[in-house]
C-alpha positions in Angstrom: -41.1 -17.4 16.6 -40.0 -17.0 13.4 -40.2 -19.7 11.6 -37.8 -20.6 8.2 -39.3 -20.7 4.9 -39.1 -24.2 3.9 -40.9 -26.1 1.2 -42.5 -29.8 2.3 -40.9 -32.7 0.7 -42.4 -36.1 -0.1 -42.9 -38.2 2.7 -42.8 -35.5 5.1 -42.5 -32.1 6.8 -39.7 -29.8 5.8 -37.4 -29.2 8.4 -35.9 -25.5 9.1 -32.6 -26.8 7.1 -34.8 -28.8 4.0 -34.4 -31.9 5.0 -37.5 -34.0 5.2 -38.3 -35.1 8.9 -38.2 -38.8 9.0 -41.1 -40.4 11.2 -38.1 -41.8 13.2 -37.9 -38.5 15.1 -40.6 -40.1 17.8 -38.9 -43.2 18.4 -35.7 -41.0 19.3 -38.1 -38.6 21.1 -39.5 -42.0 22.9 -35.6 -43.2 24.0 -35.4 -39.4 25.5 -38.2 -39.2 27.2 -37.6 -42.9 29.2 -34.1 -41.0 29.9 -35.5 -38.5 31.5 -37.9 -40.3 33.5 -34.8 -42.4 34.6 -33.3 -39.0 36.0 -36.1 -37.9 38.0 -36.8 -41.6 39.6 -33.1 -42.0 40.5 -33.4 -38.4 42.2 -36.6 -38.3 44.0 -36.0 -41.9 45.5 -36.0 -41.2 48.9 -37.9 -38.3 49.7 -41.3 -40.0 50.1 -39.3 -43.2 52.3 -37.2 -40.7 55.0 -38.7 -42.6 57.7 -37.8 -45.9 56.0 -34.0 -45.0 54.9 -33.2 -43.1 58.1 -34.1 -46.3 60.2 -32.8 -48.9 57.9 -29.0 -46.7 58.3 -29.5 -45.5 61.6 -29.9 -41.8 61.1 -32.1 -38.8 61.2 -34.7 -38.3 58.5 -32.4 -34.4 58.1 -29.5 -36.6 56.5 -31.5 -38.6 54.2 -32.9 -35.4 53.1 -29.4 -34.7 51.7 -29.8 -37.8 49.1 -32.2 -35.6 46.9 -30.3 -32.3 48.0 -27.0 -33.1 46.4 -28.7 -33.7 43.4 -29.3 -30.0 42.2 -25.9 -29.3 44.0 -24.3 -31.4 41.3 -26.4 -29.7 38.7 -24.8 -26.1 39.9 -21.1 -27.6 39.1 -21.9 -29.5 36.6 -24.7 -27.7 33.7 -22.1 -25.7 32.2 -19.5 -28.4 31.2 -22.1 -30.4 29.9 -23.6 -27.8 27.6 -20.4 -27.8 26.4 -19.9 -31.5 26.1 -23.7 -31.4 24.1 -22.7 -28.8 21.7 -19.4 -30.8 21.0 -20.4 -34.1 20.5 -24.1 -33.8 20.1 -27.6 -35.1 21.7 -26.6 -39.0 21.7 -23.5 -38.7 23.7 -24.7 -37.2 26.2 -27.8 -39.0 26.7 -25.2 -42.0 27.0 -23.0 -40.7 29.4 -25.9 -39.7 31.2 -27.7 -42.6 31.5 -24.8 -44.6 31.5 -24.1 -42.8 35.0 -27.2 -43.5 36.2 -27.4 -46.8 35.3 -23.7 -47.3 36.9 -24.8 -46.0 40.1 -28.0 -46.3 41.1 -27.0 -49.7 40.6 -24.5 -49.7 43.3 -26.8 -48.0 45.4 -28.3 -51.2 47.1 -25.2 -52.5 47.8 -24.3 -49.1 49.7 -22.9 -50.7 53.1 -23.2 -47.5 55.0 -25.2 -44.1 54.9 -21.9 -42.0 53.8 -21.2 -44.9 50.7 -25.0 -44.5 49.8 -24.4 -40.6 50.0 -21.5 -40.8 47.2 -23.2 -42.9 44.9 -25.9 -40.9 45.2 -24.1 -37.8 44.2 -22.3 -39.5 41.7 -25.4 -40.6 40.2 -26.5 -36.8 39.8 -23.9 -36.3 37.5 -25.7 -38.2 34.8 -28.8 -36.0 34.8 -27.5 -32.6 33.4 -26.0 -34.6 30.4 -30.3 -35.8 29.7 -31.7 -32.5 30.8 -29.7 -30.2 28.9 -30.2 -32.6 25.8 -33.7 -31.7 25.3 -33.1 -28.9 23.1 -30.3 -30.0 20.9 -32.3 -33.2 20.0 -35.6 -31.0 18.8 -33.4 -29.0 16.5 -31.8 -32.1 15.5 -34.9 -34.1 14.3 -38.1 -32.2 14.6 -39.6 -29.1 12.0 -40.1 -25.7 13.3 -43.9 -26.4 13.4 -43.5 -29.2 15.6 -40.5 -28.0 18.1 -43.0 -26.3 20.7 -44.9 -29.9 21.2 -41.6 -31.6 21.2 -39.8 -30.3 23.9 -43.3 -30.3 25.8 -42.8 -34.1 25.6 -39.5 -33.7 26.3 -39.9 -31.9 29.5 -43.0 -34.1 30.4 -41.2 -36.9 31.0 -39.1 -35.4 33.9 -42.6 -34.2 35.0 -44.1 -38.2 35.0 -41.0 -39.1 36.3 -41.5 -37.0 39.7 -45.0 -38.3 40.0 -44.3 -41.6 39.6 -41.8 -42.2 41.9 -43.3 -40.0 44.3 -46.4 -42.6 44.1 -44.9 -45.8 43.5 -41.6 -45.3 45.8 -43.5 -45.9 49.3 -45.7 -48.3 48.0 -42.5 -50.1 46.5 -40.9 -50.2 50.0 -43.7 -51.9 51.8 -43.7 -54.6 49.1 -39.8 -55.0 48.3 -38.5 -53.0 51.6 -35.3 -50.4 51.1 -32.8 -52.8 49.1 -35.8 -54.0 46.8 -36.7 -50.8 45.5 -33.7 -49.5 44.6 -32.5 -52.5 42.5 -36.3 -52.1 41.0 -35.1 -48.2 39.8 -31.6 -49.9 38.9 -33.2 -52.6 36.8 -35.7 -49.5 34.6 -32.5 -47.0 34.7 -30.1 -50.2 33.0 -32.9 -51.1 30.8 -33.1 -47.1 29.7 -29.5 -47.0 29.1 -29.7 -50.1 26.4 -33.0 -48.2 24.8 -31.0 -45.0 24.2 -28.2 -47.2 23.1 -30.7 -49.0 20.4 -32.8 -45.9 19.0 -31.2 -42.7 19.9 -29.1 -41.7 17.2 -28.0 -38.3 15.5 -30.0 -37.6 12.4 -27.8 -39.0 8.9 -27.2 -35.0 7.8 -25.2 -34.6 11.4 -21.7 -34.6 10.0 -20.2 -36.2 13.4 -18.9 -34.0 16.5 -18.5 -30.0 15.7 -15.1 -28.0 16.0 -14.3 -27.2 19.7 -16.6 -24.6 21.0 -14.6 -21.3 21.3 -15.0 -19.2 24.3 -16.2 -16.6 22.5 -19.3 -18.8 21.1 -19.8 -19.5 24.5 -19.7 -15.6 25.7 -22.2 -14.7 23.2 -24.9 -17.1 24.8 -24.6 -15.6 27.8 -24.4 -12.3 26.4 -27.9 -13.1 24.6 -30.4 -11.3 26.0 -33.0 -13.6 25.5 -30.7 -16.1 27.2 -30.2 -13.9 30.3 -34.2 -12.9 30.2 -35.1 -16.5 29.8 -32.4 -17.8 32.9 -33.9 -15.1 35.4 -37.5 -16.6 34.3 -36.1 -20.0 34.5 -34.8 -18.9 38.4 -37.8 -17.6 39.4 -40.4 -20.2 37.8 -38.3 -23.4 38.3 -37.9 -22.1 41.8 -40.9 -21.3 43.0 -42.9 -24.2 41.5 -39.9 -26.6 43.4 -39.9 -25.1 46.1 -43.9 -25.6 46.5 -43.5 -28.9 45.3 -41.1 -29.5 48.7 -43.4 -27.5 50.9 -46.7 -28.5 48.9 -48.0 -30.5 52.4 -48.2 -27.3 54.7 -48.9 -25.1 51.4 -52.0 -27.4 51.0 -52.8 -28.0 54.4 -52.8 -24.6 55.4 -56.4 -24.0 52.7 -58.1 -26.0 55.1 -57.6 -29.5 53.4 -57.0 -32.4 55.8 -52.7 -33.4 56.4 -53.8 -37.0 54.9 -55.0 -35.7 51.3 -52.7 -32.7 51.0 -49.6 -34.5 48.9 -52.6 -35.8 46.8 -54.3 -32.1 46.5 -51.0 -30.8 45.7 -50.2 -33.4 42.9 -53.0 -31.2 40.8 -50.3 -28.5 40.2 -47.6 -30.9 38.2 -50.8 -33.0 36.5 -52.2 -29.6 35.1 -49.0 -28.9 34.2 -48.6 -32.3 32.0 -51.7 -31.4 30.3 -50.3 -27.9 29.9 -47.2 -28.9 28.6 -48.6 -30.8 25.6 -51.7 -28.2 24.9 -49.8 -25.0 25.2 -46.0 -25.8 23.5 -48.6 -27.2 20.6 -50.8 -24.2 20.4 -47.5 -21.7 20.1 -46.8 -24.1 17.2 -50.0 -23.6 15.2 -49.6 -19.6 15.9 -46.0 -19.7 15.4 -44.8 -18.1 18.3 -43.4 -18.3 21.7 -43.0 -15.1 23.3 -47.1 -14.4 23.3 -48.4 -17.5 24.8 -45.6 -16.9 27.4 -47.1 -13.6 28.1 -50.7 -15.0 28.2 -49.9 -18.3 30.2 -47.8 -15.6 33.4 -50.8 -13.2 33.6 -53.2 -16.3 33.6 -51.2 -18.2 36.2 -50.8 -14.7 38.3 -54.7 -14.3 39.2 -55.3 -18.1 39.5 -52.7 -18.1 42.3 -54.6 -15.2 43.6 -57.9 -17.4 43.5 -55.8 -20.5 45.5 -55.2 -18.4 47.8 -59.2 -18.2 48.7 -60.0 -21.4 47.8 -60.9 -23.7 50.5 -61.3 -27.7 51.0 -59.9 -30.4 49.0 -62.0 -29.9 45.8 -61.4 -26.0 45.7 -58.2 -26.5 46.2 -57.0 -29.1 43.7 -58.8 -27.0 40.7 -56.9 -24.6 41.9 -53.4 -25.5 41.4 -54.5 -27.8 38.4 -55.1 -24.7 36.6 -52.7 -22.8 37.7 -49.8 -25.8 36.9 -51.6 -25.4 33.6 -50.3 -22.2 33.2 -47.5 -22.0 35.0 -45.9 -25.1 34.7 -46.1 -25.5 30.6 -44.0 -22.1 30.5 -40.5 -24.5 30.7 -40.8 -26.4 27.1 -41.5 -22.5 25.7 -38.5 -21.1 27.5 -36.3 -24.0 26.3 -36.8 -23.9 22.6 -36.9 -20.3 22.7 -33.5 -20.3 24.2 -32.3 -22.7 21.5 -34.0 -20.6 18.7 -32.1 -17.9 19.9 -28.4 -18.8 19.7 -29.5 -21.3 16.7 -29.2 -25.2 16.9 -25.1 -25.1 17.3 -25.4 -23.4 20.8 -28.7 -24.7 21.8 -27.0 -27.6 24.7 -25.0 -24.3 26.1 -28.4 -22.4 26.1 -30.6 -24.8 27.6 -27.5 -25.0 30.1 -27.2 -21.9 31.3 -31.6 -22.1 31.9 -30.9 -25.1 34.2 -28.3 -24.2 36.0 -30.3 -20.8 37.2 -33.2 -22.9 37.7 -30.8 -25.1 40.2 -30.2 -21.5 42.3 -33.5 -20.3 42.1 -34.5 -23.6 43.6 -32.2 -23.5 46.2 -33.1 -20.1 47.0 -36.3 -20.0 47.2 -37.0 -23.3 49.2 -35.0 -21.8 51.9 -37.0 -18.1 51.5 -40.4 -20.5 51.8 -39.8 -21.6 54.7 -38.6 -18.6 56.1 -41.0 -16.5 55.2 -44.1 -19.1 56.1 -42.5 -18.6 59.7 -43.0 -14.8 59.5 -46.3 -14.6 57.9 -48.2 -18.4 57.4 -47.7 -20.6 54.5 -51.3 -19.6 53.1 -49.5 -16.1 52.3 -47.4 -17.6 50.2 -50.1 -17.8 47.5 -50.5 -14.2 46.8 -46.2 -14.2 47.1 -46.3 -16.8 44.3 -48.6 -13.9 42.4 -46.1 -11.9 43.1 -43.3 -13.6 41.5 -45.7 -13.9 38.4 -46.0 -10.9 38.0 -42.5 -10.1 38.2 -41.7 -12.9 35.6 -44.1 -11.0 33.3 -42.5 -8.4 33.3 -39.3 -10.0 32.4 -41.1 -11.8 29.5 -42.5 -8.5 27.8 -39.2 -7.6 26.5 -38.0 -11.1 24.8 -38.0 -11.4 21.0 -39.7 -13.7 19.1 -36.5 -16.2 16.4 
């Protein structure tokens, strides 16, 4: 990455314009972060309660299905136009909009009278989360240093990480306690709470100048046209694919290396819990070397064998170190991605660039959780392992010709 030439202040680290960063880049890093935890709670609700939803509205556990579904559906229409909205108005009002959405709806959601009602709040809910997602980047250049941009969007995208862990852990265990209704004014009470945080501490830095000029079509052609952009989206379909679509298979994945059906969700949590760690260690490491395009490289021929060595691992133990070490690797590759994307097209265009990332992570996630399952009918979802080699390999190839900005 190459980093500006700026002198430290006082008080502070220089940022890439020469303004001292104010401490108060944490707190507005903090308001974020709860934001994106928000996003993946209010999306992942259901999934680990089908059983529970489909009985308490009288339908199959295929339809509830559908209330996580429509979430990256909405992401597909919706990433683009919010970029745009980002680069326009800035990090703050989106992260209101977004939250505000979420806030709105997931607290109608217990008051959903019918499966089809609880279906459009649902879906209007998943409006609010490309406005948080697609923040990440435009806040970073906002408030943080060069030096420091890696580790902050590592936090950044941790928090949608923590977010999918938590309420995959806490949602059953919620709905023994509280039942259907409880729960979900529970996630309504943390989502409202997160809206009036962002409200209090999220704010543009004082050097902002306000909302930008209209962004012109042709500022929006040449991020596309960026080839570090279009590198960086097919890495973004391929990785943000695969490691969802394992994530929605990750009980037969597990099971299938000879570790019992009752432990596999557990097993499998090892991937996004290495990838935590990884997503602090490595955005912070690129940092202290100053670049992004190296550890990139390094981290996709790492993760390439380890998936290679799941693959003959066997039992719970085996397994787990496994995929810790490989969500090490694989999974901290996102935060790199998405400040290399913004470095890029430069801090104006960085909402439209992280954007475009998320919205061919959305298609690569759709894609490839149907080709799991398709191909773990041809071939058994153990050889799915040495497939998600494959796709590392082919991702490192894509990486070898990005430039370092």
């Amino acid at each position: 990455m190459k980093y500006s030439s700026t002198t430290p202040g006082a008080g502070g680290t220089a940022t890439p314009q020469g303004n001292v960063a104010s401490p108060y880049r944490w707190v507005v890093l903090t308001g974020y972060m709860a934001a994106g935890i928000a996003s993946q709670l209010v999306w992942i609700t259901f999934a680990p309660i089908l059983d529970v939803t489909a009985q308490h509205y009288g339908v199959t556990q295929s339809a509830v299905g559908m209330l996580a579904a429509v979430f990256p559906l909405v992401y597909l229409v919706a990433s683009l136009p919010t970029g745009y909205f980002i680069d326009r108005y800035g990090f703050r009002s989106a992260l209101l909009v977004g939250t505000g959405l979420l806030a709105l709806f997931s607290a109608l959601r217990p008051l959903a009278w019918s499966f089809a009602v609880l279906l459009v709040f649902q879906t209007l809910a998943g409006l609010g989360q490309p406005f948080i997602m697609n923040s990440i980047s435009k806040l970073v250049r906002a408030w943080f240093p060069e030096e420091e941009a890696g580790l902050a969007t590592g936090l950044g995208t941790l928090s949608l990480m923590v977010g999918i862990i938590a309420g995959l852990a806490a949602t059953p265990k919620l709905a023994s306690a509280l039942g259907l209704g409880g729960t979900l004014w529970v996630y309504a009470a943390y989502t409202i709470a997160t809206l009036a945080l962002v409200a209090a501490v999220c704010r543009e830095p004082p050097s902002s100048g306000g909302p930008r000029e209209a962004v012109s079509p042709r500022e929006i052609l040449a991020v596309l046209r960026n080839r570090n952009v279009q590198l960086l989206s097919a890495l973004f379909l391929l990785g943000v694919g695969s490691y969802t679509a394992f994530t929605t298979w990750v009980e037969p994945l597990v099971s299938s290396l000879s570790v019992p059906h009752a432990s596999a969700g557990l097993v499998g949590s090892a991937l996004t819990i290495g990838g935590i760690i990884g997503s602090i260690i490595v955005p912070g490491l690129a940092d202290r070397y100053r670049t992004r395009r190296r550890p990139m490289i390094c981290c996709l021929a790492a993760a390439a064998l380890v998936w290679l060595l799941a693959y003959e691992a066997r039992g719970s133990l085996a397994v787990a170190a496994a995929l810790f070490v490989a969500g090490f690797f694989f999974v901290s590759l996102a935060p790199l991605a998405l400040d290399l994307s913004a470095a890029s097209v430069g801090e104006a265009m960085a909402g439209a660039a992280n954007a475009v990332l998320w919205e061919f992570s959305q298609i690569g996630s759709l894609a490839l959780i149907w080709a799991f399952e398709r191909a773990s009918s041809l071939a058994g979802w153990a050889a799915l392992y040495p497939a998600m080699a494959a796709l590392t390999l082919v991702m490192l190839l894509l990486a070898l010709p990005l430039e370092e900005h």
